[in-house]
SEGU-292709 format. One record per residue: residue in three letters; residue number from 1; x, y, z of N, C-alpha, C in turn. Coordinates in steps of 0.1 Angstrom, whole numbers. Layout:
N
residuo  num  nc1  nc2  nc3  cac1  cac2  cac3  cc1  cc2  cc3
ALA  NUM  X  Y  Z  X  Y  Z  X  Y  Z
...
This chain:
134
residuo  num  nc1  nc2  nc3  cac1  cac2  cac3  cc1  cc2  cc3
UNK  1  21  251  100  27  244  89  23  250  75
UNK  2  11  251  73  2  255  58  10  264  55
UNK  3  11  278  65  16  291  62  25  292  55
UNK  4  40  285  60  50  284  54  50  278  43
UNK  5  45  270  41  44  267  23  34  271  16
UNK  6  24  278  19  21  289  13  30  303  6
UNK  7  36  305  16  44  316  17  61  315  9
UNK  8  59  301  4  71  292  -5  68  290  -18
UNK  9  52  291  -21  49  289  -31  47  303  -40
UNK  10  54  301  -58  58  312  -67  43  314  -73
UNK  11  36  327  -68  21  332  -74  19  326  -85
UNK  12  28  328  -96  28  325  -111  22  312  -111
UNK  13  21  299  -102  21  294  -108  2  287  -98
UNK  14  0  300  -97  -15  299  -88  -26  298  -102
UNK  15  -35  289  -97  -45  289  -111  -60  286  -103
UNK  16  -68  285  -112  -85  284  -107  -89  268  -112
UNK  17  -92  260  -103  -98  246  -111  -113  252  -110
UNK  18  -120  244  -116  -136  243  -116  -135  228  -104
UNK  19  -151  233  -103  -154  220  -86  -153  209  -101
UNK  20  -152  195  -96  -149  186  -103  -140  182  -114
UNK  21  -127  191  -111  -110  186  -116  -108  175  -108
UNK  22  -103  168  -114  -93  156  -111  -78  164  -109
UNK  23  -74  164  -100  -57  171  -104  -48  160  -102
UNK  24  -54  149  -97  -42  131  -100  -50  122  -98
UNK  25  -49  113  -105  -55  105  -106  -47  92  -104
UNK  26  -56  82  -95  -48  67  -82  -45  59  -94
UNK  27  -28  58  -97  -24  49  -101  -11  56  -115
UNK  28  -16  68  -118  -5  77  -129  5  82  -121
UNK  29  15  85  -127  25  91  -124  27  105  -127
UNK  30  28  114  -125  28  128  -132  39  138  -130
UNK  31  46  133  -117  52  142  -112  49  159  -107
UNK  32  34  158  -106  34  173  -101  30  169  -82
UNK  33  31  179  -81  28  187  -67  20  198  -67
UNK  34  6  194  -61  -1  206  -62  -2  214  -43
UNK  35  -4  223  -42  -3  232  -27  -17  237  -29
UNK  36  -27  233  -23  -42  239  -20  -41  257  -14
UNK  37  -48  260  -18  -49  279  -14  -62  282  -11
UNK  38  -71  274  -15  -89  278  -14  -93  267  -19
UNK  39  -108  265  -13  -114  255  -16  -112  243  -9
UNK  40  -122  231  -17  -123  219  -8  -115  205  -21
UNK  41  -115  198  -16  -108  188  -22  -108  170  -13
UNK  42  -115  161  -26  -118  154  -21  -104  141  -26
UNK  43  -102  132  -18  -92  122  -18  -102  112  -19
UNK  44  -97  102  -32  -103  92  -28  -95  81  -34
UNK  45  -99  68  -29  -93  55  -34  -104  45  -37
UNK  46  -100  38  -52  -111  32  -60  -123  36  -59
UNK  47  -122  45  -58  -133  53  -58  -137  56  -50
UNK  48  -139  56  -42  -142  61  -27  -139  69  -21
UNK  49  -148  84  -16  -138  91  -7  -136  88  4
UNK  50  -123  91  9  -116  85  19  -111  97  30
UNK  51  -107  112  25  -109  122  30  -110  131  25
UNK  52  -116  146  29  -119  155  25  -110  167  32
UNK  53  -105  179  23  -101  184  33  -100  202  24
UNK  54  -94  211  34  -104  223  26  -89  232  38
UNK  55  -80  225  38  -68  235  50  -57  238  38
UNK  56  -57  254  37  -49  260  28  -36  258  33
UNK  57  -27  251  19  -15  245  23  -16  236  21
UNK  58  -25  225  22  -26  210  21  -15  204  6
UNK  59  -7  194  8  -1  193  -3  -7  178  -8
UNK  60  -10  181  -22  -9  168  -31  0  162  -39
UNK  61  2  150  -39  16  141  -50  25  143  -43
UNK  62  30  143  -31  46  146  -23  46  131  -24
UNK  63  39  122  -17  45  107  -17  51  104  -31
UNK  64  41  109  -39  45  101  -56  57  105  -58
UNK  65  62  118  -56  74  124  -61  87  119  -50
UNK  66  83  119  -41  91  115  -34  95  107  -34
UNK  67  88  94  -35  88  76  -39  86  73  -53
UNK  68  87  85  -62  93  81  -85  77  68  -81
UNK  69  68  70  -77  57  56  -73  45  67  -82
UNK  70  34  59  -87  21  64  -93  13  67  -80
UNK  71  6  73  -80  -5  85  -66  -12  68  -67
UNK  72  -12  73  -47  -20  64  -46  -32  68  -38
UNK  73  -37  76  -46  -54  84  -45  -54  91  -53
UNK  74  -69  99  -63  -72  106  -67  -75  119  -63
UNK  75  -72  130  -66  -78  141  -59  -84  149  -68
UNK  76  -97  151  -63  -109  159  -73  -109  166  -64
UNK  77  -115  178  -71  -124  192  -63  -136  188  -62
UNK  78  -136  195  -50  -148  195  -46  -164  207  -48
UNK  79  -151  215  -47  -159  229  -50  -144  239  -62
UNK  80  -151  245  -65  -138  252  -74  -128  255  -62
UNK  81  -114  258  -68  -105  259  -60  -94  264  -66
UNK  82  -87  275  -56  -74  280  -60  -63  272  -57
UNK  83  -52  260  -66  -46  257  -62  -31  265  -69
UNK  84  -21  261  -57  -4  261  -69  -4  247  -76
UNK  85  6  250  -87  5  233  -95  20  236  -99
UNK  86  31  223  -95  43  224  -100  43  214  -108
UNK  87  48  213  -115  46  203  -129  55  194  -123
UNK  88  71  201  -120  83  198  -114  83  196  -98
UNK  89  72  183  -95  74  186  -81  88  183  -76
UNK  90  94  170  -78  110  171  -71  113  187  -72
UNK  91  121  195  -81  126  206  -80  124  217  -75
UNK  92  111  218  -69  99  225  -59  103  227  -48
UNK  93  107  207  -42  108  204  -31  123  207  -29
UNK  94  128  201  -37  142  206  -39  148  220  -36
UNK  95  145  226  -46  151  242  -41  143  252  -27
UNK  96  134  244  -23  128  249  -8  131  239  5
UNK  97  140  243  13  141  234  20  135  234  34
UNK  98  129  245  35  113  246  43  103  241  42
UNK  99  102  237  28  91  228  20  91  207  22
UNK  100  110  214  23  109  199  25  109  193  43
UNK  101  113  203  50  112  196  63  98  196  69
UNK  102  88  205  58  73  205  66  68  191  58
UNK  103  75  191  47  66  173  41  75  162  51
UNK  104  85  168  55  89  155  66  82  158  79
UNK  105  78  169  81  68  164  93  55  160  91
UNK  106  51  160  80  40  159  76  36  144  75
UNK  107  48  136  68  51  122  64  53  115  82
UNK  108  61  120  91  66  115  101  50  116  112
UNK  109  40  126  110  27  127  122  19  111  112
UNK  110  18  111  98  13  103  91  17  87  97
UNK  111  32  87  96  37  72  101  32  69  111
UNK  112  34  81  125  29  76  136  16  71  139
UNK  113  7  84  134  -7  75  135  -10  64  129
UNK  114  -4  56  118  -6  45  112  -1  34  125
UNK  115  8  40  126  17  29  136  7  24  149
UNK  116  2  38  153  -11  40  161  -18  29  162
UNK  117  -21  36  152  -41  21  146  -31  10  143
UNK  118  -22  5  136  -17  -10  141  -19  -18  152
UNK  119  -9  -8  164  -10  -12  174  -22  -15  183
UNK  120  -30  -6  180  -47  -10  186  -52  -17  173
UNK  121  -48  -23  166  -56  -33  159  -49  -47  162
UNK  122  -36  -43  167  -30  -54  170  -33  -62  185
UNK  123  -29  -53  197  -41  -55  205  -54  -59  208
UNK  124  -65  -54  200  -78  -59  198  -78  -76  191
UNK  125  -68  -72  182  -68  -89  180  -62  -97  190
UNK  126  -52  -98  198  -46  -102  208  -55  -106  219
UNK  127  -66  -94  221  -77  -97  233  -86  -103  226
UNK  128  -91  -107  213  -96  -117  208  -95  -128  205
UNK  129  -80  -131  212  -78  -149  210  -70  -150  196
UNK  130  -69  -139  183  -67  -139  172  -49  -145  173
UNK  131  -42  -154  169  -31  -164  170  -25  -149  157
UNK  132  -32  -147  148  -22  -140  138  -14  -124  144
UNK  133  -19  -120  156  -16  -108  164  -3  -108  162
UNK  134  6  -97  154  23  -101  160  24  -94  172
C-alpha cells in the first residue's frame, strides 16, 4: 500500500521536519494531509501517545479532510523526518484516485478491527454477567 502513495506523491512538495514538529495538532482543522517518507512519528491523544509509527507512506489528517472534522490526534516527530505536506488535502485525494482507494482500504482494515475489539469487549462483558452487553 505505502508504495503506491509514495509513488503518487509530487517531490516538490517533500520537506525536512526537525524531531519534535507538531504537523497537527488534536482538535484544529487545517486541511492538510501529510504522507511520511522517513522517520518516526508519534500519535498522540490528550496527550498521550497512543501510537508510534515509522512505515513510509503512513498518511496523516485523511479522516479530518475527509470528515471537514478537526484531527483527532496530534502528530509530532519523533525523530526528524522526511515528510510530503499538502496544504490541499481534499484535492490531493481528489485528483489521485489510487490515493483514494488505498485511504479506503486503509479506513475499511481500521473499522474492522474496531468492530473486532467491540465485539470481544462485548463478549467479555456478556461472560461477566454485565446487563449493559448489547
Amino acid at each position: 500500500m505505502s508504495q503506491s502513495i509514495l509513488q503518487s506523491c509530487d517531490p516538490t512538495q517533500k520537506m525536512t521536519v526537525a524531531k519534535g514538529t507538531e504537523l497537527l495538532q488534536q482538535g484544529s482543522k487545517s486541511g492538510t494531509l501529510f504522507v511520511l517518507a522517513a522517520g518516526t512519528v508519534n500519535i498522540m491523544r490528550g496527550g498521550v501517545v497512543v501510537a508510534t509509527t515509522s512505515e513510509p507512506g503512513a498518511l496523516f489528517g485523511e479522516m479530518s479532510i475527509l470528515l471537514g472534522t478537526p484531527h483527532t490526534a496530534t502528530v509530532q516527530t519523533k525523530t526528524q523526518c522526511e515528510v510530503y505536506r499538502f496544504e490541499n488535502g481534499v484535492e490531493f485525494v481528489r485528483a489521485n484516485p489510487d490515493i483514494t482507494f488505498e485511504i479506503a482500504t486503509l479506513l475499511a482494515k481500521r473499522l474492522s478491527q474496531a468492530t473486532d475489539y467491540l465485539m470481544e469487549l462485548n463478549d467479555s462483558m456478556r461472560s461477566a454477567g454485565n446487563i449493559w452487553a448489547w
